[in-house]
C-alpha angles and dihedrals in degrees: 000000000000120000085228096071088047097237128122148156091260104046092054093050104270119141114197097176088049094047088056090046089047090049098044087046096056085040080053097048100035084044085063084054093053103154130204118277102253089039135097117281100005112153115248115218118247137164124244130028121265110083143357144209135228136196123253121170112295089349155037138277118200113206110191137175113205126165125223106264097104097033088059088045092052098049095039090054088050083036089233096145094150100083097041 
């Protein structure tokens, strides 16, 4: 979103900062659970950010936190505003 269209995250209730402290929180409290490799929910080791995985049983299990933007961008591009 531009500033020119007055429109922001914030204005329209989104808190970054309290997202990042929500999401290091939960990182805190799941890092205390840490399970065994070979295990049930043991956390596997990736690079990056944006999403995990976890074991579970003979798979794997991605866990992921993603804000709106390209949602929005999607449904506004179909048309499709209803379901947002």
């Amino acid at each position: 979103m531009s500033d020119g269209d007055g429109l922001d995250y914030a204005s329209s209730g989104v808190d970054i900062d309290l997202e990042a402290a929500s999401v290091a929180s939960l990182i805190g409290a799941l890092s205390k659970s840490v399970r065994k490799s070979g295990t049930p929910g043991a956390p596997v080791d990736l690079p990056g950010g944006f999403g995990g995985l976890v074991e579970f049983g003979d798979n794997l299990l991605a866990l992921a936190t993603d804000g709106v933007g390209s949602k929005l961008q999607i449904a506004n591009e179909l048309g499709q505003l209803a379901g947002v």
